[in-house]
C-alpha positions as CSV (number, residue, x, y, z in Angstrom):
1,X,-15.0,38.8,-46.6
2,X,-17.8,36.7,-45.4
3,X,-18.8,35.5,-41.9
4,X,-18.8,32.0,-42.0
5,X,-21.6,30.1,-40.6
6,X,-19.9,28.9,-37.9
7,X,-18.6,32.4,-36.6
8,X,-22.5,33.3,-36.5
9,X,-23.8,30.5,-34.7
10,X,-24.0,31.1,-30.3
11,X,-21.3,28.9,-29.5
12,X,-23.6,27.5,-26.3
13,X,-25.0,25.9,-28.7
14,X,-22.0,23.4,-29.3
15,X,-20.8,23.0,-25.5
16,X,-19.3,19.9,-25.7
17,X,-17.3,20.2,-28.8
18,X,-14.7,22.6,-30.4
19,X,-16.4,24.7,-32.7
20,X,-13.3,25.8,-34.2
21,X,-12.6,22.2,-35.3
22,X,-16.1,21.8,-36.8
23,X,-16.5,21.8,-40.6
24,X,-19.6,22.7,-41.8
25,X,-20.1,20.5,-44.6
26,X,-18.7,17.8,-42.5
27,X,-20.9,18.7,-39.5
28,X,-23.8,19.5,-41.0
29,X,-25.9,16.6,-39.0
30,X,-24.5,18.2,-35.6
31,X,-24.8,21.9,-36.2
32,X,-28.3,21.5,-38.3
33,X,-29.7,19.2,-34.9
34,X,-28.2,21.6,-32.2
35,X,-29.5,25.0,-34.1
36,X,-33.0,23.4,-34.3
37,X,-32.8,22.5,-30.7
38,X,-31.2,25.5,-29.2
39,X,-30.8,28.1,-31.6
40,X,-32.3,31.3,-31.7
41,X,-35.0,32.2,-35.2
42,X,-32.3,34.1,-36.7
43,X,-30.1,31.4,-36.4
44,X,-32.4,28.7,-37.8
45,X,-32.8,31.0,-40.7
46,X,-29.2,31.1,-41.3
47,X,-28.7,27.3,-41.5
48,X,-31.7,27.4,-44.1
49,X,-29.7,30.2,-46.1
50,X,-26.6,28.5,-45.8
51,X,-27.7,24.3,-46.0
52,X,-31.1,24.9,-48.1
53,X,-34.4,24.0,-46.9
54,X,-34.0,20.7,-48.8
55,X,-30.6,19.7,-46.9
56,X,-32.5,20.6,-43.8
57,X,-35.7,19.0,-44.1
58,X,-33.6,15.8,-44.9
59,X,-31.2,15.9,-42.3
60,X,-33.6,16.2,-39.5
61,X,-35.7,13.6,-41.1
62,X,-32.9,11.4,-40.9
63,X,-32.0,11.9,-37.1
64,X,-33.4,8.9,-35.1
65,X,-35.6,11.6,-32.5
66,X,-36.4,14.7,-32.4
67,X,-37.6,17.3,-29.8
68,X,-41.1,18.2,-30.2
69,X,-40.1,22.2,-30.0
């Protein structure tokens, strides 16, 4: 059985919300935002392997700022 994305992703990362209750699809605006902010390389590679570079691109488009890291 797979990992899912979720269990892969440094939970720090998510501090003010229950991960467990976080659906990826769902959540894919708030996971995609925090692992560009505070994720590690690795972990910015798996949202890319998991969303597609596409979904990425888009979604951070579509966020209303964005930190200059």
């Amino acid at each position: 059985m797979m990992p899912t994305l979720l269990s892969q992703l440094n939970e720090a990362c998510f501090w003010d919300v229950d991960i467990t209750k976080l659906d990826e699809q769902k959540s894919k605006r708030l996971i995609i935002e925090r692992i560009i902010q505070f994720g590690t390389l690795n972990e910015i590679k798996l949202i890319k392997q998991f969303y597609g570079v596409e979904t990425v691109i888009s979604t951070l488009c579509q966020l209303n700022y964005i930190d200059p890291k």
